[in-house]
C-alpha positions as CSV (number, residue, x, y, z in Angstrom):
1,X,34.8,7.4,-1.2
2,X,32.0,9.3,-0.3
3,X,31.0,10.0,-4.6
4,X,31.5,6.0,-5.1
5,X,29.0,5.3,-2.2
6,X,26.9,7.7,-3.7
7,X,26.9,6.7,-7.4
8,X,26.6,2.8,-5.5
9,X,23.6,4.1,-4.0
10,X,22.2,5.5,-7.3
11,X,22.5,2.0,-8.6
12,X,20.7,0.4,-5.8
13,X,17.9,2.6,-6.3
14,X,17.7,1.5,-9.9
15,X,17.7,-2.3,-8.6
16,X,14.8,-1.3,-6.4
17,X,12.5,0.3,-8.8
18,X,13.0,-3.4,-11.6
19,X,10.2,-4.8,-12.7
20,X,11.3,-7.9,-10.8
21,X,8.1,-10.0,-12.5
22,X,9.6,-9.4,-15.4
23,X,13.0,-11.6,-14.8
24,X,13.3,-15.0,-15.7
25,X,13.6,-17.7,-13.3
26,X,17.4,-18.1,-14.1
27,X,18.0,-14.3,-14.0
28,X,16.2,-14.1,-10.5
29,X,18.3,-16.7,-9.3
30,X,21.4,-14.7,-10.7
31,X,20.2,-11.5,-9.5
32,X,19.6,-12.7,-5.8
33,X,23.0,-14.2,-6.0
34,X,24.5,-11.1,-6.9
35,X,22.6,-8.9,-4.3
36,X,24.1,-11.6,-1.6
37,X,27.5,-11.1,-2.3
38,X,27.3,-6.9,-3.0
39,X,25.7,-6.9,0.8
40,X,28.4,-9.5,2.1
41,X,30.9,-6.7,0.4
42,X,29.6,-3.6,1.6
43,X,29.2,-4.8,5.5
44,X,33.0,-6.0,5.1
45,X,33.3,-2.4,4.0
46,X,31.0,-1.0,6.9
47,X,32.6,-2.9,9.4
48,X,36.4,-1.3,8.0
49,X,34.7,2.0,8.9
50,X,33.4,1.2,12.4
51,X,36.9,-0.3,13.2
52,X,38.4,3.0,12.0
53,X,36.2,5.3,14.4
54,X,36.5,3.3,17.3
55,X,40.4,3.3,16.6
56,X,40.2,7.0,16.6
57,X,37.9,7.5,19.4
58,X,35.6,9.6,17.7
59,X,32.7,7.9,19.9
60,X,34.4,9.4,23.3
61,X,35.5,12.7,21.8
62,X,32.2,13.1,21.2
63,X,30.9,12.6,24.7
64,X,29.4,8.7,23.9
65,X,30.7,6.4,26.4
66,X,31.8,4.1,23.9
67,X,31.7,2.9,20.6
68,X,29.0,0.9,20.7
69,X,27.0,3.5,22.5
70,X,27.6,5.9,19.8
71,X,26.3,3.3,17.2
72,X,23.6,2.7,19.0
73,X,22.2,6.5,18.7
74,X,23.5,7.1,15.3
75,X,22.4,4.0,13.7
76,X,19.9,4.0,15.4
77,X,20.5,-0.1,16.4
78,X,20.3,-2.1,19.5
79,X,22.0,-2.0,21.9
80,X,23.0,-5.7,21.4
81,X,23.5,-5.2,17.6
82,X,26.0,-2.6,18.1
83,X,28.2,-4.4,20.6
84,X,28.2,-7.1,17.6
85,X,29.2,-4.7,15.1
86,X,32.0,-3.2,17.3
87,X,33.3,-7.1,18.5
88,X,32.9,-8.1,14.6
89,X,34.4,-5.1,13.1
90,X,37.5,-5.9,15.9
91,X,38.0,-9.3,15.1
92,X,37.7,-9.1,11.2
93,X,40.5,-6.2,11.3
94,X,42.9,-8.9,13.4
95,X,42.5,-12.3,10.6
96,X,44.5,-12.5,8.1
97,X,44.7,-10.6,5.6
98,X,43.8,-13.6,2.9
99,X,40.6,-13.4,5.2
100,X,39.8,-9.5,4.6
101,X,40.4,-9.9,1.0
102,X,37.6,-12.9,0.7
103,X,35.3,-10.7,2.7
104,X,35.9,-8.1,0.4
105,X,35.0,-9.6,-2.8
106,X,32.1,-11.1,-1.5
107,X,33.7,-14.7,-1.7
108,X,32.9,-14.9,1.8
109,X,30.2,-14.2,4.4
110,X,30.7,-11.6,7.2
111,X,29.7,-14.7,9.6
112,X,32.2,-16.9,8.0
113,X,34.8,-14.3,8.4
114,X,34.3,-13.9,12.2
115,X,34.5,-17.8,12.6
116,X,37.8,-17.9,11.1
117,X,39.2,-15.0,12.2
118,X,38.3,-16.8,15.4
119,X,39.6,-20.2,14.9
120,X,42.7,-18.6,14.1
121,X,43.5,-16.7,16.9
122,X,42.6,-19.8,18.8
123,X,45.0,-22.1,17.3
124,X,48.3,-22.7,20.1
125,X,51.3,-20.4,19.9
126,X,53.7,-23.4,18.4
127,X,51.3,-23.5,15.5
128,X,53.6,-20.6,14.3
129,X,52.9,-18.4,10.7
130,X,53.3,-20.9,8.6
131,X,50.3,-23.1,10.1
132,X,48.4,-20.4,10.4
133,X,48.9,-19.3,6.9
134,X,47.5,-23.4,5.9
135,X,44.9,-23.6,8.1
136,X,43.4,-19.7,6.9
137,X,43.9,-20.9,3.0
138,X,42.2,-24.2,4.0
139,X,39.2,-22.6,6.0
140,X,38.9,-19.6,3.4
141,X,38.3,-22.7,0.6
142,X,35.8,-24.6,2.9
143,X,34.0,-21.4,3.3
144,X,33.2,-21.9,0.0
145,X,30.9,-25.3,0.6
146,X,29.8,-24.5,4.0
147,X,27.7,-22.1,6.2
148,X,29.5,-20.4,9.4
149,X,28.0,-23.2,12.1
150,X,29.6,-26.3,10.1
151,X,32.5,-24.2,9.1
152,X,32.8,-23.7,12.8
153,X,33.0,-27.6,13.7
154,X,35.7,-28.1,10.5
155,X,37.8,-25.4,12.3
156,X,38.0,-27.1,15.9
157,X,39.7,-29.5,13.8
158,X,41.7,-27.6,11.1
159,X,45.3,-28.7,12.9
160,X,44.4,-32.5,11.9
161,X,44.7,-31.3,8.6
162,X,47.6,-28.5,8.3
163,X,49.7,-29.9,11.2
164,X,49.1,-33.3,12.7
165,X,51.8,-33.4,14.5
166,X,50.3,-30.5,16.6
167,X,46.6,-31.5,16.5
168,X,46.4,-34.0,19.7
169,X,48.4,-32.1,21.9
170,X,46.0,-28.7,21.1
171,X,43.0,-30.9,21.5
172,X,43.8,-32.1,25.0
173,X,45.0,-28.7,25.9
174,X,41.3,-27.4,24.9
175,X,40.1,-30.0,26.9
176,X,41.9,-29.2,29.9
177,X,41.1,-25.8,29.4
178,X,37.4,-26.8,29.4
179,X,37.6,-29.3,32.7
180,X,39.2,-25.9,34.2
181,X,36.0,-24.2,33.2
182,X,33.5,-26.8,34.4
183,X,34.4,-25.6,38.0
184,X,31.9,-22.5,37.4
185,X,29.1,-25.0,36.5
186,X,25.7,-23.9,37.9
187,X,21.8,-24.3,37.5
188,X,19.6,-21.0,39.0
189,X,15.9,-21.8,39.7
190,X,14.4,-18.0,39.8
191,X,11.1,-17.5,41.1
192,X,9.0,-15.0,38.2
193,X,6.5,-12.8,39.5
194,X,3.9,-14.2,37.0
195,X,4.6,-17.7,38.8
196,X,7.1,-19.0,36.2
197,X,10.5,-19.9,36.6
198,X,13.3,-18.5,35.2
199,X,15.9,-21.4,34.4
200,X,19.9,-20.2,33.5
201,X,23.4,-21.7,34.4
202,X,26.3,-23.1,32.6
203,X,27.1,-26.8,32.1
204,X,30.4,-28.5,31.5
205,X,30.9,-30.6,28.0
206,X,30.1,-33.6,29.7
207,X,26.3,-32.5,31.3
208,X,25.5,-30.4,28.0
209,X,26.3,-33.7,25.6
210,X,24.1,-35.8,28.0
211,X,21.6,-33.5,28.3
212,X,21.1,-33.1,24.5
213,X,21.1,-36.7,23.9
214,X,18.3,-37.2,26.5
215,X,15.9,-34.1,25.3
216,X,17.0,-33.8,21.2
217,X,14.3,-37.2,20.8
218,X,11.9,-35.4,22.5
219,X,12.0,-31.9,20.3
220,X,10.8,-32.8,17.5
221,X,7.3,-31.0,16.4
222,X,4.5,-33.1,17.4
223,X,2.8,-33.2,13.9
224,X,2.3,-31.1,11.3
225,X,0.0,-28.5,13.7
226,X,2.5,-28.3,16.4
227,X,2.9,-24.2,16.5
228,X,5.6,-24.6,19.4
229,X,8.6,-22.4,18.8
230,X,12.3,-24.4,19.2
231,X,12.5,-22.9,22.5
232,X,9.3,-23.9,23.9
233,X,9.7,-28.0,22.5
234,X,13.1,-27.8,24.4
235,X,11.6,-26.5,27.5
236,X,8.6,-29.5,27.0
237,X,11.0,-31.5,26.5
238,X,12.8,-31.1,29.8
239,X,9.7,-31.6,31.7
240,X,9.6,-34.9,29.9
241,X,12.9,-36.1,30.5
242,X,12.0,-35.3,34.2
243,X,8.7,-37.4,34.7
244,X,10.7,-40.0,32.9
245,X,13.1,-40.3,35.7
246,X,10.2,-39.7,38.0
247,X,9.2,-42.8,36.8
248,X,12.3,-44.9,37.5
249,X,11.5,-45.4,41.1
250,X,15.3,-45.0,41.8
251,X,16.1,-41.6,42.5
252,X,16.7,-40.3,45.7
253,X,15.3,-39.0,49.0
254,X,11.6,-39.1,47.5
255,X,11.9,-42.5,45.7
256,X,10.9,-41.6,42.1
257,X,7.4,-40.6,42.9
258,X,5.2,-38.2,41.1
259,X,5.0,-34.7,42.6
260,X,2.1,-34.4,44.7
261,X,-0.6,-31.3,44.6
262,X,-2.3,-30.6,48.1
263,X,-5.5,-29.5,47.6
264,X,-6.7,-27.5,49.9
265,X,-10.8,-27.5,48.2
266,X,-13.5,-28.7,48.3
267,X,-14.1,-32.3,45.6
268,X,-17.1,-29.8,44.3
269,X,-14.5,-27.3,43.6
270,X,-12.2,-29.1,41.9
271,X,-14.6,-31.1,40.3
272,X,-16.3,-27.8,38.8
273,X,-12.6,-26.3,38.1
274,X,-13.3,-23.0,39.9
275,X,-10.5,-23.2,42.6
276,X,-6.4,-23.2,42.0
277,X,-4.5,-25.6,44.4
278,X,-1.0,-25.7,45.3
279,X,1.7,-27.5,45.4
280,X,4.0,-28.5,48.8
281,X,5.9,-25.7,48.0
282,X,3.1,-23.5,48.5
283,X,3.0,-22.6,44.5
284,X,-0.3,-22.0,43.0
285,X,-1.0,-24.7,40.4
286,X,-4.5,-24.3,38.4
287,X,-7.3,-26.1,38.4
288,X,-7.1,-26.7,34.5
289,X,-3.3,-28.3,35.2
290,X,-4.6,-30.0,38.2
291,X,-6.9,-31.9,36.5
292,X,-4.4,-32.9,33.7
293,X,-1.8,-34.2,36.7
294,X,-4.6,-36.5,38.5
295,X,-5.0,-38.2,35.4
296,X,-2.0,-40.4,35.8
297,X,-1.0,-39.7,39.6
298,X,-1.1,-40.5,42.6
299,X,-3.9,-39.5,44.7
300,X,-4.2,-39.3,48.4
301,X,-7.5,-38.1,49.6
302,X,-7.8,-36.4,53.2
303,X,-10.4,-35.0,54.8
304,X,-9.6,-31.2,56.5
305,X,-11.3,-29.7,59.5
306,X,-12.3,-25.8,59.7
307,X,-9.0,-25.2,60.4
308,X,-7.1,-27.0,57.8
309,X,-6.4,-29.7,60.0
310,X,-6.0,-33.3,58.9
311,X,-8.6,-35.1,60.7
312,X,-8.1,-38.3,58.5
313,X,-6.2,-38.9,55.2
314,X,-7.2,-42.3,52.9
315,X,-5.2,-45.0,51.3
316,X,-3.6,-43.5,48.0
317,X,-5.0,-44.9,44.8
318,X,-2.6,-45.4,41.7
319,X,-3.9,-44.7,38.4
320,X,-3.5,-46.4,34.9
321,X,-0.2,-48.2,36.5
322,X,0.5,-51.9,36.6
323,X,-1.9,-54.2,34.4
324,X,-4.1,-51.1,33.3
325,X,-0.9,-49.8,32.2
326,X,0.0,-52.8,30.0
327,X,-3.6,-52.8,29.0
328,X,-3.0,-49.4,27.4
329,X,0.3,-49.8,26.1
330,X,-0.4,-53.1,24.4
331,X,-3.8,-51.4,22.5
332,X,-2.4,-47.9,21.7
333,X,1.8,-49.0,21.6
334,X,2.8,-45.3,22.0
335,X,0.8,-42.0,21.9
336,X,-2.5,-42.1,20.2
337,X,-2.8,-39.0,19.0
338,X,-3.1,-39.0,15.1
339,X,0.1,-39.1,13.6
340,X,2.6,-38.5,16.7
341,X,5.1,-41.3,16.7
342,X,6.1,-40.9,20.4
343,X,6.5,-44.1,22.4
344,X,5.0,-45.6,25.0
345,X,7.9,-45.0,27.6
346,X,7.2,-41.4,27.1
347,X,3.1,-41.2,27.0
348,X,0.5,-40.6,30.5
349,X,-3.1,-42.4,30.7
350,X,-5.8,-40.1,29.9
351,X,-9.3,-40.7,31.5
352,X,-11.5,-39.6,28.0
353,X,-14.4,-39.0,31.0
354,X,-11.8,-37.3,33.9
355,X,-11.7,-39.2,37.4
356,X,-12.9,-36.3,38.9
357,X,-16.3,-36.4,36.7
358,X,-16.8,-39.9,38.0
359,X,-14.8,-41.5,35.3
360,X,-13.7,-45.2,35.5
361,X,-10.1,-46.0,35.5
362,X,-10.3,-48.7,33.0
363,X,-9.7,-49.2,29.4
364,X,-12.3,-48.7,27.6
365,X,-12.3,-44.6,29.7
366,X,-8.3,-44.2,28.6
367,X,-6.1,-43.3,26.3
368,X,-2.2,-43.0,25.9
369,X,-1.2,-39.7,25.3
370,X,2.8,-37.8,25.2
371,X,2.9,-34.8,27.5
372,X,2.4,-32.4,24.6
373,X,-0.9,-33.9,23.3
374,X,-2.5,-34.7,26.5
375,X,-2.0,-30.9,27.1
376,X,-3.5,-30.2,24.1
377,X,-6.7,-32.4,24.9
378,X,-6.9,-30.9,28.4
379,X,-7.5,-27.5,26.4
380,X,-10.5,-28.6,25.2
381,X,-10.2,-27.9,21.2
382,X,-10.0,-31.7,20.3
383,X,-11.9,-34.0,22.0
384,X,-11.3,-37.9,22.2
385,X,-13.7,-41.3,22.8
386,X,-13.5,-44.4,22.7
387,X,-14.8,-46.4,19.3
388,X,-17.2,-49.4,18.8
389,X,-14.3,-51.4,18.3
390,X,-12.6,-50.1,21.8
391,X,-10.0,-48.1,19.6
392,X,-9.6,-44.6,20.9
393,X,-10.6,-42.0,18.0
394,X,-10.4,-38.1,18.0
395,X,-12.3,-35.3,17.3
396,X,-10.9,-32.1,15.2
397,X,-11.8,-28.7,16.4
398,X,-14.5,-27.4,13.8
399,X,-12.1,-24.6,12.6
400,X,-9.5,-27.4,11.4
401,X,-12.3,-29.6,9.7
402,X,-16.4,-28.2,9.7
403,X,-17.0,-31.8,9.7
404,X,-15.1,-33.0,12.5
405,X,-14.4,-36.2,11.2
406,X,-12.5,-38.8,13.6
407,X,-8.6,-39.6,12.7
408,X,-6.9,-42.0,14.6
409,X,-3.1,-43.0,14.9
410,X,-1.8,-45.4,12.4
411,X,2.0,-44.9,13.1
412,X,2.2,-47.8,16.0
413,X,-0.2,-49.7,13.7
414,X,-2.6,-51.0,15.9
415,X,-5.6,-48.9,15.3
């Protein structure tokens, strides 16, 4: 074995030193197809050899605490990656053999494998040999036409196909088995040392589905700048979902309202941006993000004594709710912001000059903008105003256009 790998690896290094500028369009294509499968062959062929020392226990004979341990040094991977390795190399040597031998001539992806391997030693104990001989042929076809995450889905249903007579009563099983895990649902809030919040937990099938439906609308990149990883739209979109129902006015205990900031400055100060406030839970908020809040909030003025003490505390003024709310949503009909298609129902009222600067909470001082963009304005690169023809109109940063010539939104088609 070892003189095949090495005459393999003389070959590679001939691959590597082509003149790949010189290949056609269709021989590129062929070529890359070709290097595809030969990698899907020889990590089928890796992953027999990983299987075989951890069957030996050549890891803990020599003094590794594991397999994966010993990978880890050697290979000089991840810890992470090698735990796969071990897992994948484990679950490919249990499929089927029709399974190994797709791996092996490169008809299959090492990804593919593990799904099936996996769907089959999910299916019941009733299915018997001869269903799970069907549904391996069947799944070893599909992987033909599909990648590992949709080949995934077709396997939760491979029984409706190979043995309907079994397929009901092993889909309500799995869902009995998943109402027995929804017991361990749980949502952690974790205070991070850098003043963010760590958010984990489990959810059953139920939660999960609705809370996909309610933030998926929301992910979507905000136009064609929006440099947001997946991650960080999901997290934005959360906060969304959450003024949303802030904005019902029917949850409990607090009603629906708007979290309040208590700040404990002087107007000058947050006027000039120079102080943080905080929130009733005593967490630091910035002045940058405070400013952003009050533009659509609720603010309750109080005067403090020397020592903190309320000596008298105003009537709280709503801003851009009610008619001036209308106002705005029947001028801009959604977010203003040129090219963002987000509606109304999900936008804040913007003061273009800021209360706190002695701005007017009227019309022709706002603008609609969704959470994402009126975070961007609050940053300062784009700037906003209000047209001649009381249409709102923005400013590019200088680096996007030297010119800084004003766009405006013509997705709700009323600018």
């Amino acid at each position: 074995m070892l003189r095949a790998l090495a005459q393999a690896g003389g070959a590679v290094g001939d691959c590597a030193g082509a003149a790949l500028w010189a290949l056609s369009d269709d021989d590129l294509l062929a070529c890359l197809d070709a290097t595809h499968v030969l990698a899907q062959r020889w990590a089928a062929v890796q992953l027999g050899l990983v299987r075989e020392v951890d069957a030996r226990g050549l890891a803990v004979a020599q003094g590794a605490s594991s397999t994966s341990a010993w990978l880890r040094e050697r290979l000089r991977l991840s810890s992470r990656s090698a735990r796969q390795l071990v897992q994948l190399a484990a679950a490919v040597d249990a499929a089927p053999q029709a399974v190994r031998d797709a791996l092996l001539s490169g008809a299959m992806t090492v990804e593919q494998g593990r799904v099936v391997a996996e769907t089959i030693a999910a299916l019941p104990p009733e299915a018997g040999p001869e269903v799970a001989d069907k549904a391996t042929q069947l799944l070893v076809t599909w992987a033909d036409r599909f990648d590992p995450t949709i080949l995934g889905r077709l396997g939760e249903r491979v029984l409706t196909h190979v043995a309907p007579d079994l397929a009901g009563q092993a889909e309500l099983a799995a869902l009995e088995k998943a109402t027995e895990r929804a017991v361990a649902r749980h949502v952690t809030l974790s205070e991070q040392q850098d003043g963010q919040v760590r958010l984990s937990g489990n959810l059953d099938t139920e939660t999960a589905s609705l809370l996909r439906e309610a933030i998926d609308p929301l992910c979507a990149p905000a136009g064609e700048h929006d440099d947001r990883s997946p991650g960080q739209r999901r997290a934005d979109a959360l906060g969304e979902v959450c003024r949303l129902a802030l904005r019902t006015g029917q949850l409990p205990d607090n009603g629906g309202d708007r979290p309040q900031l208590v700040v404990t400055v002087s107007l000058d100060e947050l006027v000039n941006g120079v102080r943080a406030g905080t929130l009733e839970t005593g967490t630091p908020l910035t002045p940058g993000a405070i400013r952003r809040l009050a533009c659509d909030a609720g603010v309750l003025p109080a005067v403090l004594g020397g020592d903190s003490q309320v000596l008298d505390v105003g009537r709280q003024r709503r801003l851009f709710n009610g008619p001036s709310r209308r106002a705005l949503v029947l001028r801009d009909g959604g977010c203003a912001f040129p090219g963002c298609d987000r509606p109304s129902r999900w936008c804040e009222g913007h003061h273009v000059r800021h209360w706190a600067d002695g701005g007017a909470t009227a019309l022709g001082n706002a603008v609609l903008l969704c959470g994402y963009h009126h975070r961007l304005i609050h940053r300062g690169d784009w700037m906003v105003r209000i047209a001649p023809d009381a249409r709102p109109e923005f400013l590019p940063p200088s680096w996007l256009d030297p010119l800084r010539a004003p766009r405006r939104n013509l997705y709700h088609r009323r600018c």
